[in-house]
PDB file of N, CA, C, O and CB in Angstrom:
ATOM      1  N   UNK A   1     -33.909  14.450  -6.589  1.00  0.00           N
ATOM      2  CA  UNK A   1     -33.512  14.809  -5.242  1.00  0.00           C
ATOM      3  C   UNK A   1     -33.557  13.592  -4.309  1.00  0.00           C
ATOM      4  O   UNK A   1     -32.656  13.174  -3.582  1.00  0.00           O
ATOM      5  CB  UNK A   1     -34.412  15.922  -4.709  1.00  0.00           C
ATOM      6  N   UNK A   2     -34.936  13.057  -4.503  1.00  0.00           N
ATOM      7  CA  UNK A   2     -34.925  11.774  -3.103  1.00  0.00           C
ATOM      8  C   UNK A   2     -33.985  10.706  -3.518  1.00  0.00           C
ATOM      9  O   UNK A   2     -33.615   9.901  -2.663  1.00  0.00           O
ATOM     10  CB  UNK A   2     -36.608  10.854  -2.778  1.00  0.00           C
ATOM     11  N   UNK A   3     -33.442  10.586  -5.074  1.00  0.00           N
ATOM     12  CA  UNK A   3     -32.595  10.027  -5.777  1.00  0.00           C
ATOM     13  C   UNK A   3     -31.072   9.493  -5.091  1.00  0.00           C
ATOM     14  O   UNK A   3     -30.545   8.386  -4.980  1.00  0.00           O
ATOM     15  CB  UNK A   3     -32.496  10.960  -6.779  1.00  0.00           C
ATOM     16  N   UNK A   4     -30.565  11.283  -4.595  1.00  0.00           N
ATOM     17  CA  UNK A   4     -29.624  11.272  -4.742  1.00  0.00           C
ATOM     18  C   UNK A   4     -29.372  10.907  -3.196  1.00  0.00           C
ATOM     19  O   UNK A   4     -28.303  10.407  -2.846  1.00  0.00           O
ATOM     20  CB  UNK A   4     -29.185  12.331  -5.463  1.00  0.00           C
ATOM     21  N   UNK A   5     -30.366  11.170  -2.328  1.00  0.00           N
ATOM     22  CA  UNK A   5     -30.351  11.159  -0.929  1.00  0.00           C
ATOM     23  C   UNK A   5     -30.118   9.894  -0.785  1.00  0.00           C
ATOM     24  O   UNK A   5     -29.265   9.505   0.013  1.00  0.00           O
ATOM     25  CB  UNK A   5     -31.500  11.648  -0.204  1.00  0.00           C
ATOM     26  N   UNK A   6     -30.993   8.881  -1.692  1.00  0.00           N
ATOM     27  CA  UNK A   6     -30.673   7.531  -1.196  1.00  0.00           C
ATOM     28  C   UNK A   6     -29.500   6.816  -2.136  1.00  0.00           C
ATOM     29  O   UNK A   6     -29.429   5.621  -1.848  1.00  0.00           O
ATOM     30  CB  UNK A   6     -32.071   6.636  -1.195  1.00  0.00           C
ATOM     31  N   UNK A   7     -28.837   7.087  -2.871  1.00  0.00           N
ATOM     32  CA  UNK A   7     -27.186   7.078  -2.987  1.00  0.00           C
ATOM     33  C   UNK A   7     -26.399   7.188  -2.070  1.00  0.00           C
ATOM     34  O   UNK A   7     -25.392   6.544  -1.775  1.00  0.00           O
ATOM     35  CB  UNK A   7     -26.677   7.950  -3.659  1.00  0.00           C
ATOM     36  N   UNK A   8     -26.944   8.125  -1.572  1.00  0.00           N
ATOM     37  CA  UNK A   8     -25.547   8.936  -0.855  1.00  0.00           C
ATOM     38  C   UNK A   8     -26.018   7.986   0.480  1.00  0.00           C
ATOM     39  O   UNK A   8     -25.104   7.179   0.651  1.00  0.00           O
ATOM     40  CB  UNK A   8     -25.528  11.195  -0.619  1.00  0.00           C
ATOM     41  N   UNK A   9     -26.755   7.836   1.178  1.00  0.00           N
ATOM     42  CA  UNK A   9     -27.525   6.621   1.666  1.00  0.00           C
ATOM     43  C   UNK A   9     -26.513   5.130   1.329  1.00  0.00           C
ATOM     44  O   UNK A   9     -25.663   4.739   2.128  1.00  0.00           O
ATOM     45  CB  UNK A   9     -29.173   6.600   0.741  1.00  0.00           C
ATOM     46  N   UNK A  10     -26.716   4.655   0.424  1.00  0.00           N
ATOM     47  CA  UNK A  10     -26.614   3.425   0.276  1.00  0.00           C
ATOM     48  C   UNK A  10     -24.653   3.616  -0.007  1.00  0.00           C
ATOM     49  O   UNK A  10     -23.841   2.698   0.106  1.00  0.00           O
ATOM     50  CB  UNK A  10     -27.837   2.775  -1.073  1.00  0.00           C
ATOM     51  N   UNK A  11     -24.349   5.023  -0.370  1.00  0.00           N
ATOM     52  CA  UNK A  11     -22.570   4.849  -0.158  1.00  0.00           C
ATOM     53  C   UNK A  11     -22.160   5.190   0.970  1.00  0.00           C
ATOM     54  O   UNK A  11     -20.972   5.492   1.079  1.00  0.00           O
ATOM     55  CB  UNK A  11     -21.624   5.684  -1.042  1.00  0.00           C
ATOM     56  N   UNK A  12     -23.006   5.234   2.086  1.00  0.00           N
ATOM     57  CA  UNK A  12     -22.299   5.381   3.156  1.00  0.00           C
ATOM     58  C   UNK A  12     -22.286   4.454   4.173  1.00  0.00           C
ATOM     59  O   UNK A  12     -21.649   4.436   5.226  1.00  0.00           O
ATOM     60  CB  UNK A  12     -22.571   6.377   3.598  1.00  0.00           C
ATOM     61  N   UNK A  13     -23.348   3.431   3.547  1.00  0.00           N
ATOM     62  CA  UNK A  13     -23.256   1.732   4.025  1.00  0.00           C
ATOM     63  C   UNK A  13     -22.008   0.711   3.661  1.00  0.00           C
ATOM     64  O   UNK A  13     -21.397  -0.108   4.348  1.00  0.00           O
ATOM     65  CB  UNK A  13     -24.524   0.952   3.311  1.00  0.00           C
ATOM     66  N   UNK A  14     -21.894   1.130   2.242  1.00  0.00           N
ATOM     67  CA  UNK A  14     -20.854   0.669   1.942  1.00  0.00           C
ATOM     68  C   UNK A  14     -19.434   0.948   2.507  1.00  0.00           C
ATOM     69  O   UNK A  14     -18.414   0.272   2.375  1.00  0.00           O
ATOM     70  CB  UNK A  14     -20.928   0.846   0.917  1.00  0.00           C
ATOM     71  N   UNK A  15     -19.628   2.112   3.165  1.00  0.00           N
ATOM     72  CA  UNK A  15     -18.089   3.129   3.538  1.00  0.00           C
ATOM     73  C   UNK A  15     -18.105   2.705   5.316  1.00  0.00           C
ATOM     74  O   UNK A  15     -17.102   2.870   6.010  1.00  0.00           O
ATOM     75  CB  UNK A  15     -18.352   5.532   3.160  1.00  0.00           C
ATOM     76  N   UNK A  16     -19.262   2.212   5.801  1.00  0.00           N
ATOM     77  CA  UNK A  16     -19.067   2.032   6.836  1.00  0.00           C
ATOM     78  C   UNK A  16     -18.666  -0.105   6.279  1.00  0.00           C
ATOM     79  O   UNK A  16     -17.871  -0.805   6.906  1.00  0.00           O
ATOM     80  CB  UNK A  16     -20.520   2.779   7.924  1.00  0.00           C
ATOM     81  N   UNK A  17     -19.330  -0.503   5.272  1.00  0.00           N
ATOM     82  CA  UNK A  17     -18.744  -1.757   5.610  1.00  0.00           C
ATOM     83  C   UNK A  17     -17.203  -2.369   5.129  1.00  0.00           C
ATOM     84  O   UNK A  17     -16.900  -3.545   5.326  1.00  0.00           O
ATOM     85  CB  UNK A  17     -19.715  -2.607   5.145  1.00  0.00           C
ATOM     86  N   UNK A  18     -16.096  -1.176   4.334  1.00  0.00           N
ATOM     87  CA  UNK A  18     -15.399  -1.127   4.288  1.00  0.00           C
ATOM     88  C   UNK A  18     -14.686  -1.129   5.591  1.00  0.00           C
ATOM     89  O   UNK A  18     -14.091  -2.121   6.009  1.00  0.00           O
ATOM     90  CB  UNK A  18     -15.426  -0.551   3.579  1.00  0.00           C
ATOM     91  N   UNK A  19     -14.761   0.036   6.244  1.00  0.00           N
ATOM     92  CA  UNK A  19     -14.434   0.441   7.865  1.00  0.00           C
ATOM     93  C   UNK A  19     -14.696  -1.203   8.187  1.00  0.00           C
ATOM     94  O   UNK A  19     -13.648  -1.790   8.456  1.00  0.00           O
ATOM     95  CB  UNK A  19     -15.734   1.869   8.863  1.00  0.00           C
ATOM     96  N   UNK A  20     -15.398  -1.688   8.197  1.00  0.00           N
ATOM     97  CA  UNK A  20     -16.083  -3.021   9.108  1.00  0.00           C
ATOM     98  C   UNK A  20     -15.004  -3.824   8.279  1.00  0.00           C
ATOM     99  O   UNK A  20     -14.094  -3.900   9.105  1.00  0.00           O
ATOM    100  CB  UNK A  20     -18.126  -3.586   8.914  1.00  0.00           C
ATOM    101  N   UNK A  21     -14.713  -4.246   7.534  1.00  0.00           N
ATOM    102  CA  UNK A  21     -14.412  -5.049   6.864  1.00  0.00           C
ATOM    103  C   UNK A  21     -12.851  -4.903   6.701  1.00  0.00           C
ATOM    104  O   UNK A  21     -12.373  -6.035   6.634  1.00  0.00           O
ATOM    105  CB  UNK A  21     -15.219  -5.002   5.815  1.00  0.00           C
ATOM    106  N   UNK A  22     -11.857  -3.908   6.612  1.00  0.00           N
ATOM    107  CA  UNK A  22     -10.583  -3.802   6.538  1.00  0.00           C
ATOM    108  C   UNK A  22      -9.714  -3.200   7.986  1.00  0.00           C
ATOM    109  O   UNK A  22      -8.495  -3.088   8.117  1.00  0.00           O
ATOM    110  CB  UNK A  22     -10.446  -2.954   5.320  1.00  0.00           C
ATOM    111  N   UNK A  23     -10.666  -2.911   8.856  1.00  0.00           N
ATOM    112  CA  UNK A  23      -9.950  -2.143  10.203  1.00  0.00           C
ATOM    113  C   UNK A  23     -10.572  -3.372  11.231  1.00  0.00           C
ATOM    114  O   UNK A  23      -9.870  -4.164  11.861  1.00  0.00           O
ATOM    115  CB  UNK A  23     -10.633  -0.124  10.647  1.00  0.00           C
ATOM    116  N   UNK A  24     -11.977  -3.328  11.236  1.00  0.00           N
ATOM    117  CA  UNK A  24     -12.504  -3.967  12.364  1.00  0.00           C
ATOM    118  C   UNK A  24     -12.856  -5.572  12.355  1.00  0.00           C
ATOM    119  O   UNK A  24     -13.568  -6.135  13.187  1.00  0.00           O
ATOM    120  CB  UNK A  24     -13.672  -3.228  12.649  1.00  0.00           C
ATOM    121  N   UNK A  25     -12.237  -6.155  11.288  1.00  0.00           N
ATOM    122  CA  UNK A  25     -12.650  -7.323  11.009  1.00  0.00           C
ATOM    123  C   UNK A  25     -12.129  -8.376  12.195  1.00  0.00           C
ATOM    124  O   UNK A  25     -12.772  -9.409  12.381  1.00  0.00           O
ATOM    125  CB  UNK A  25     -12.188  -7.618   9.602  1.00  0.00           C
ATOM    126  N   UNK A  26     -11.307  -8.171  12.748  1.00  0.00           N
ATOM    127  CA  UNK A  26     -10.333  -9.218  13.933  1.00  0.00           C
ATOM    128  C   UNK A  26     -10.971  -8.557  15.397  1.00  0.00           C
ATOM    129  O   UNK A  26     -10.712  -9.043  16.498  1.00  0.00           O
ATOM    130  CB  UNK A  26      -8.084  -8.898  13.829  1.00  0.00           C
ATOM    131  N   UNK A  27     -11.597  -7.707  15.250  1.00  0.00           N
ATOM    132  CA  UNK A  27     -11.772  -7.286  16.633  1.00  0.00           C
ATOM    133  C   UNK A  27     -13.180  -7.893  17.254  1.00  0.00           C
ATOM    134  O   UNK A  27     -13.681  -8.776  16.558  1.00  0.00           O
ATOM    135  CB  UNK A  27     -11.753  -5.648  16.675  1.00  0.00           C
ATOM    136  N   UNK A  28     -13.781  -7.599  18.281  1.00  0.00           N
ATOM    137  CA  UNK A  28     -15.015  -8.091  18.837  1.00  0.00           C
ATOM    138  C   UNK A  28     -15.712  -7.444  17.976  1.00  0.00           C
ATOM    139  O   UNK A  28     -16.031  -8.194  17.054  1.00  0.00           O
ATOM    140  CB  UNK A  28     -15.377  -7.875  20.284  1.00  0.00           C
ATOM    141  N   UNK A  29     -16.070  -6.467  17.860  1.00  0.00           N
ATOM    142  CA  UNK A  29     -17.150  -5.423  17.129  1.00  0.00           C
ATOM    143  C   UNK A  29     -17.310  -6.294  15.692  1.00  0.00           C
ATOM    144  O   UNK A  29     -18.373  -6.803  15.335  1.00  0.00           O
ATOM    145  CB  UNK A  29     -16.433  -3.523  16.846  1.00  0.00           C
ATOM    146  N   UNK A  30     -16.224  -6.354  15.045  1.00  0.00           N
ATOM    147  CA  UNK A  30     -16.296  -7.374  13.734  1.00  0.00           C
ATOM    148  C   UNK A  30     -16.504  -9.017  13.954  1.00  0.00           C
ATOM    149  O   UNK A  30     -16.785  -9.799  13.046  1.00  0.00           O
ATOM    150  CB  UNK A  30     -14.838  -7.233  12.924  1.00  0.00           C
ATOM    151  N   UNK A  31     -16.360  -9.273  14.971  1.00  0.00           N
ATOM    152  CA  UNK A  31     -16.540 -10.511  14.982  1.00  0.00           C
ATOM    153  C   UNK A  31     -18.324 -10.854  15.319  1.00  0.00           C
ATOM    154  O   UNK A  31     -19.087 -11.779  15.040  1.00  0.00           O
ATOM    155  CB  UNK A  31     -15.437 -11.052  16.055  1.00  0.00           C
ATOM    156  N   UNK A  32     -18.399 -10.017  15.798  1.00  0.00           N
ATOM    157  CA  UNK A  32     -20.179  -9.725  16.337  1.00  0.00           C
ATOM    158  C   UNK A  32     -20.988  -9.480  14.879  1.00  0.00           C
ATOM    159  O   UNK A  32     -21.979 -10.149  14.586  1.00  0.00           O
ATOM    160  CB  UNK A  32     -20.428  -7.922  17.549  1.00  0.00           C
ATOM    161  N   UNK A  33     -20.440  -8.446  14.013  1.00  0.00           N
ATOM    162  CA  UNK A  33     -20.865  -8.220  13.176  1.00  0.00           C
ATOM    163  C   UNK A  33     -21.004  -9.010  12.039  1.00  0.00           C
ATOM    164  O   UNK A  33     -21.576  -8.473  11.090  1.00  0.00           O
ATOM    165  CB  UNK A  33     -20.497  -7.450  13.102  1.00  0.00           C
ATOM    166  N   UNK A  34     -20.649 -10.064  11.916  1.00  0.00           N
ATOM    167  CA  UNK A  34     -20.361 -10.751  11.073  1.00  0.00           C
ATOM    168  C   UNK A  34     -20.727 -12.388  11.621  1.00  0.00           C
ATOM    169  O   UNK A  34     -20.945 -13.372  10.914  1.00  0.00           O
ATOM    170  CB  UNK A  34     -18.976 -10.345  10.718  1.00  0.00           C
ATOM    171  N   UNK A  35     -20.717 -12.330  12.550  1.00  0.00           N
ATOM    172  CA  UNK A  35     -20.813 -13.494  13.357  1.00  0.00           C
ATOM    173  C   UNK A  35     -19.461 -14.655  13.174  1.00  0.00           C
ATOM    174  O   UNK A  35     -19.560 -15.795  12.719  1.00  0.00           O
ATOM    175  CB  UNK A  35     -22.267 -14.151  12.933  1.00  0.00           C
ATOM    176  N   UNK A  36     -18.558 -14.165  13.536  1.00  0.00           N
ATOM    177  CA  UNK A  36     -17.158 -15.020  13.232  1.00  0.00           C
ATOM    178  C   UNK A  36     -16.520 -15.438  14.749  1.00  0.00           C
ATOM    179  O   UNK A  36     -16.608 -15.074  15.922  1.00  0.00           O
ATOM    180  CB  UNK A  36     -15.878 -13.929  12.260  1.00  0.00           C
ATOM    181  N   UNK A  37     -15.869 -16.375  13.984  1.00  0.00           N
ATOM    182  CA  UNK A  37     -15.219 -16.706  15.794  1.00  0.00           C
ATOM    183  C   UNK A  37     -13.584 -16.058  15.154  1.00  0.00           C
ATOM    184  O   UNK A  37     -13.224 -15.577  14.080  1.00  0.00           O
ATOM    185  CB  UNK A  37     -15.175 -19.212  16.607  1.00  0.00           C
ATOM    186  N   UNK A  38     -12.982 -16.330  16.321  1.00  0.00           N
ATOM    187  CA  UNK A  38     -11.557 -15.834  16.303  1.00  0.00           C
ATOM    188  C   UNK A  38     -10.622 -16.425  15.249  1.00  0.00           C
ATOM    189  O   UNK A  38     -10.125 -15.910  14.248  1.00  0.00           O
ATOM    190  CB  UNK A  38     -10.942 -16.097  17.624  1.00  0.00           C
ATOM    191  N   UNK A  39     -10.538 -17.482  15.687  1.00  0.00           N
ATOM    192  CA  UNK A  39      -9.883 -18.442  14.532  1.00  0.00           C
ATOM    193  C   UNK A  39     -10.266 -18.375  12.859  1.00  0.00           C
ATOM    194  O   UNK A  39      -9.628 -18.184  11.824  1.00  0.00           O
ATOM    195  CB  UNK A  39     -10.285 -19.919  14.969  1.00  0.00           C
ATOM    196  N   UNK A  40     -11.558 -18.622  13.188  1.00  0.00           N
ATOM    197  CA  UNK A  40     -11.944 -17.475  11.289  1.00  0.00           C
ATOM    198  C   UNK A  40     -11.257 -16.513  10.800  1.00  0.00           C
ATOM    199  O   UNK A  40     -10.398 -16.540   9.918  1.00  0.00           O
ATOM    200  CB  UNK A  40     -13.271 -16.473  11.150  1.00  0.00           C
ATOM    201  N   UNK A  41     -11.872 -15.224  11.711  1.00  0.00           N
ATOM    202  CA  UNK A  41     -11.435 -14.278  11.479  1.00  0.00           C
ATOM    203  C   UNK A  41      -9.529 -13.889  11.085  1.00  0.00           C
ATOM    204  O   UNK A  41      -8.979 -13.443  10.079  1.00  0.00           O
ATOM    205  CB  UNK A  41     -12.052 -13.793  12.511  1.00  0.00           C
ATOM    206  N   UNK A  42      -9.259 -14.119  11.790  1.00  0.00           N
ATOM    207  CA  UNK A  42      -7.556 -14.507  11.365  1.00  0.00           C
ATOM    208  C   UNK A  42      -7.103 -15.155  10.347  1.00  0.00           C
ATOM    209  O   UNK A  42      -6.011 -15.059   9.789  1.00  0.00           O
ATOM    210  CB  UNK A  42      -6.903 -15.276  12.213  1.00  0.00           C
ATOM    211  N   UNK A  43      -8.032 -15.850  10.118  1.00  0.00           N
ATOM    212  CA  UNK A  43      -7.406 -16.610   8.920  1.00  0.00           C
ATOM    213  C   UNK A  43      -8.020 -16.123   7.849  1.00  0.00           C
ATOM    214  O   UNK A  43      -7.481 -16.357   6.768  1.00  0.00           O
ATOM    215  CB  UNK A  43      -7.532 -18.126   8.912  1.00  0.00           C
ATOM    216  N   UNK A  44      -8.790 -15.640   7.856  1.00  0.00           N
ATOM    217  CA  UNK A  44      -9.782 -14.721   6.548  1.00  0.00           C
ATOM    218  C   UNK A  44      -9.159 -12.993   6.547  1.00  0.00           C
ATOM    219  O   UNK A  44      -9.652 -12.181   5.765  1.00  0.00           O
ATOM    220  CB  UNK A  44     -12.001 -14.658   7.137  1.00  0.00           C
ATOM    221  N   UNK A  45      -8.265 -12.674   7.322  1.00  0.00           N
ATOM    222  CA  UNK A  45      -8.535 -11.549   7.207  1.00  0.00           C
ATOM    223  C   UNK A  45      -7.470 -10.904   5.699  1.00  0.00           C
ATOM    224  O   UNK A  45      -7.563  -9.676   5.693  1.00  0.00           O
ATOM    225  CB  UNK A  45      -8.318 -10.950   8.757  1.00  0.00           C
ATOM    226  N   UNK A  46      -6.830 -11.258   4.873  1.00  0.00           N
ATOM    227  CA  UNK A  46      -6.776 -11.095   3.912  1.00  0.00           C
ATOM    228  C   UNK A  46      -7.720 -10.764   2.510  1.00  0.00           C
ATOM    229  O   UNK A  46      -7.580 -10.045   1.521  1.00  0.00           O
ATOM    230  CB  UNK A  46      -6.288 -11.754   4.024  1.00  0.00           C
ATOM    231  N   UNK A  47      -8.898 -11.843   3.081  1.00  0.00           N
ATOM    232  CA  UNK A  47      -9.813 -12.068   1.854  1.00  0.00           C
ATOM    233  C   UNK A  47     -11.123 -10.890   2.271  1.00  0.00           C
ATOM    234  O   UNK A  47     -11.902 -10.535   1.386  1.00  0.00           O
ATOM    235  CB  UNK A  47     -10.412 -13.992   1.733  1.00  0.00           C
ATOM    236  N   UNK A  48     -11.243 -10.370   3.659  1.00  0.00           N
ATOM    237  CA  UNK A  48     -11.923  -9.713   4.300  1.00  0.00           C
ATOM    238  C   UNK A  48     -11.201  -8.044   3.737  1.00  0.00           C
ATOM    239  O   UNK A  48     -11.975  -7.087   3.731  1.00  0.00           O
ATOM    240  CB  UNK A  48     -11.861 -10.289   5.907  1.00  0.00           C
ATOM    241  N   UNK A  49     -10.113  -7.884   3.412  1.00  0.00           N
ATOM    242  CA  UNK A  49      -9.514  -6.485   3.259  1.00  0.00           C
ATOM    243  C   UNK A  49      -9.824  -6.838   1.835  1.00  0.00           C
ATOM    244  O   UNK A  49      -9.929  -5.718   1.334  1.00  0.00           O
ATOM    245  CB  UNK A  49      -7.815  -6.024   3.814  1.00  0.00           C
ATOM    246  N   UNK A  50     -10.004  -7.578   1.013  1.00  0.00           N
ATOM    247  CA  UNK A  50     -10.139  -7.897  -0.346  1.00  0.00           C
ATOM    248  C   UNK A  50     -11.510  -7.081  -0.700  1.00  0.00           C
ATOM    249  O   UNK A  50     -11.699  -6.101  -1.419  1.00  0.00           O
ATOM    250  CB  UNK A  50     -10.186  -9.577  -0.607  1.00  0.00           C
ATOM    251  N   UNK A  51     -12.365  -7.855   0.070  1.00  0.00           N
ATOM    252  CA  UNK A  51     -13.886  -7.196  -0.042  1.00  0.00           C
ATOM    253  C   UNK A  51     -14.118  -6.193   0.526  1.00  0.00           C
ATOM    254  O   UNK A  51     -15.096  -5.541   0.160  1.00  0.00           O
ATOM    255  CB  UNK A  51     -14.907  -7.882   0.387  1.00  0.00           C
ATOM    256  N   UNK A  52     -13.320  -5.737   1.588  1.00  0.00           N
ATOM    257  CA  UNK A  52     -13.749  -4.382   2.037  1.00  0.00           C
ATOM    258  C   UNK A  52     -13.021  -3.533   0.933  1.00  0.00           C
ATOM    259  O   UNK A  52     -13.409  -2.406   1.241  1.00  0.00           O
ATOM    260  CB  UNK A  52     -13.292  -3.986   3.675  1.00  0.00           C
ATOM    261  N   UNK A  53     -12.062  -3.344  -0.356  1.00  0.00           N
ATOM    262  CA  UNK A  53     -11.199  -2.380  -1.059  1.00  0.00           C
ATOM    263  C   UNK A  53     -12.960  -2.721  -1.826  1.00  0.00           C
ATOM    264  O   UNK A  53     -13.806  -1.895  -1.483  1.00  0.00           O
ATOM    265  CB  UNK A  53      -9.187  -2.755  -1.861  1.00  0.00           C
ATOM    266  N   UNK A  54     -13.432  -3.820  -2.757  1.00  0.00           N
ATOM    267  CA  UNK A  54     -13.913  -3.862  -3.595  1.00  0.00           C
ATOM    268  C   UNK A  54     -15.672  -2.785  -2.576  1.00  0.00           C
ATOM    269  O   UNK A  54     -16.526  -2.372  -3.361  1.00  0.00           O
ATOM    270  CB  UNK A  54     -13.735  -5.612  -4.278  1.00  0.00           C
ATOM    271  N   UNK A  55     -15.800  -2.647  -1.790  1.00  0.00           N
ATOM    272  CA  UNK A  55     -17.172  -2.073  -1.221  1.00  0.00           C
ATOM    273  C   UNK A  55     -16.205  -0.707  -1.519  1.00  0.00           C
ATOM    274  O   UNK A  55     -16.413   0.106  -2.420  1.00  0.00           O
ATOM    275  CB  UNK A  55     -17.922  -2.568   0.680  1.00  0.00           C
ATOM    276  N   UNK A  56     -15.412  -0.675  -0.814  1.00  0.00           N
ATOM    277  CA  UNK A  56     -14.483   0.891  -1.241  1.00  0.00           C
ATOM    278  C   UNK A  56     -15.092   1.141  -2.907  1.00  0.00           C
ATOM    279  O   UNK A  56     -15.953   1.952  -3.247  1.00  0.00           O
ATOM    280  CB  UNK A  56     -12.168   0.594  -1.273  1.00  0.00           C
ATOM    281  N   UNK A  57     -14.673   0.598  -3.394  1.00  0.00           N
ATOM    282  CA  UNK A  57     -14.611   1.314  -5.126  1.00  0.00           C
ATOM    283  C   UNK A  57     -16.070   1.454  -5.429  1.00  0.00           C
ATOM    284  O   UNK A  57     -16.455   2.295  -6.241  1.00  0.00           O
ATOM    285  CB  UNK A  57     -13.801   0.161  -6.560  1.00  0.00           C
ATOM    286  N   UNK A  58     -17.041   0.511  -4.685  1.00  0.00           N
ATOM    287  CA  UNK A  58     -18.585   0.800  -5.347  1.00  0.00           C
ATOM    288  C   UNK A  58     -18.705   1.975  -4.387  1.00  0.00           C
ATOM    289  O   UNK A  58     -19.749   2.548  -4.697  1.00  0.00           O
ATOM    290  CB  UNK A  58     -20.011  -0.579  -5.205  1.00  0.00           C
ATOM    291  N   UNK A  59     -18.105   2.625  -3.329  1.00  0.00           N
ATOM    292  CA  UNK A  59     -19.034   4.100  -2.400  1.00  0.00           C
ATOM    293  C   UNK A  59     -18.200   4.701  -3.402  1.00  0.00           C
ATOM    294  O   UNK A  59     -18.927   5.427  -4.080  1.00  0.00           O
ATOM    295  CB  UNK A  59     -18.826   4.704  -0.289  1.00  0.00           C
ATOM    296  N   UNK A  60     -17.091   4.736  -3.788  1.00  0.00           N
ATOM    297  CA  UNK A  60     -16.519   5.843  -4.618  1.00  0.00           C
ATOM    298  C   UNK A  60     -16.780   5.899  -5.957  1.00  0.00           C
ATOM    299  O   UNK A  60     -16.295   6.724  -6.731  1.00  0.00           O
ATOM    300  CB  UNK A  60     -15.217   5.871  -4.553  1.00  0.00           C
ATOM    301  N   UNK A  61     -17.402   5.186  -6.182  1.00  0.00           N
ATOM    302  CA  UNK A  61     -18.659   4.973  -7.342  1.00  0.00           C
ATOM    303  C   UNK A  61     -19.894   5.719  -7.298  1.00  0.00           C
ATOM    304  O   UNK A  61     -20.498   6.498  -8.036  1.00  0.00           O
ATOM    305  CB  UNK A  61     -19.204   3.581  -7.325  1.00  0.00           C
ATOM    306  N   UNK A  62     -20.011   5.316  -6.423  1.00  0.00           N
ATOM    307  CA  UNK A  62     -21.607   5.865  -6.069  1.00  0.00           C
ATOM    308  C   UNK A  62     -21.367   7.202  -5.546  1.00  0.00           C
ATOM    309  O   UNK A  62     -21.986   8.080  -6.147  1.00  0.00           O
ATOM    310  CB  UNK A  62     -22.535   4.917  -4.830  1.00  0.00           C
ATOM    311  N   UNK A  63     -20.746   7.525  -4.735  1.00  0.00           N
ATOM    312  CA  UNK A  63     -20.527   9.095  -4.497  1.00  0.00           C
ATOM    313  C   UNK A  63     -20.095  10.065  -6.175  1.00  0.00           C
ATOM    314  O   UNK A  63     -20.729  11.062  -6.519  1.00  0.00           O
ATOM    315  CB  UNK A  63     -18.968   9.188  -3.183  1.00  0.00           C
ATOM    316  N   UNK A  64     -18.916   9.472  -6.995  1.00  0.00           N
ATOM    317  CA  UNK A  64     -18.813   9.960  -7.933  1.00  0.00           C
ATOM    318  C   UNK A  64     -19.933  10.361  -9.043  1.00  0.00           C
ATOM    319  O   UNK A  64     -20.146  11.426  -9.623  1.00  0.00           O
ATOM    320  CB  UNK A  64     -18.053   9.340  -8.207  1.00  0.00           C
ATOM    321  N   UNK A  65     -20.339   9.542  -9.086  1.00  0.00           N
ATOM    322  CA  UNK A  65     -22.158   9.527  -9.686  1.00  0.00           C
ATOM    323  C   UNK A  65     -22.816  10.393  -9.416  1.00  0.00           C
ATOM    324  O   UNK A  65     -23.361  10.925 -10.384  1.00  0.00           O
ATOM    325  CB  UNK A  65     -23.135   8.534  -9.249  1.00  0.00           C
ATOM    326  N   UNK A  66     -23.126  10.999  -8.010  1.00  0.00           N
ATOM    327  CA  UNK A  66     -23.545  12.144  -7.471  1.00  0.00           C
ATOM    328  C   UNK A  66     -23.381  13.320  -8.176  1.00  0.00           C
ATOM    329  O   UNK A  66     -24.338  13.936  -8.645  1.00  0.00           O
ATOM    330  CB  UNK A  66     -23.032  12.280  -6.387  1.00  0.00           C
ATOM    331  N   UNK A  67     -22.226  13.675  -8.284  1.00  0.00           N
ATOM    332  CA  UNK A  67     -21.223  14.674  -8.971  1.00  0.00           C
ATOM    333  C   UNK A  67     -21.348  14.855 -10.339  1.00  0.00           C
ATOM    334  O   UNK A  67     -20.591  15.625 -10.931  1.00  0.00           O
ATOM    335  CB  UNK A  67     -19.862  14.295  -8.800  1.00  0.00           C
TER     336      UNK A  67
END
């Protein structure tokens, strides 16, 4: 039980750093979060949607596991 709580826990970190990582990465909120300046961020944001798909597949991992 406390098992599964902290799965489901640790895939919903991941599901929020997807969110962080493929939507909010260029914005202030992502740039704060990450500590990036503008010019970074723009130029990374390809490799940033890269790692946010790959955090995607470990919550849908980890949620599937649940199941």
């Amino acid at each position: 039980m406390i098992g599964n709580i902290l799965v489901g826990l640790v895939a919903l970190i991941h599901a929020y750093i997807v969110y962080l990582e493929m939507v909010l990465w260029d914005t202030p909120r992502g740039h704060k979060a990450f500590n990036l300046t503008p010019e970074f961020a723009s130029a990374s944001k390809v490799l940033a949607a890269n790692q946010g798909l790959y955090n995607g597949f470990l919550a849908a991992g980890l949620i599937w596991g649940l199941y």
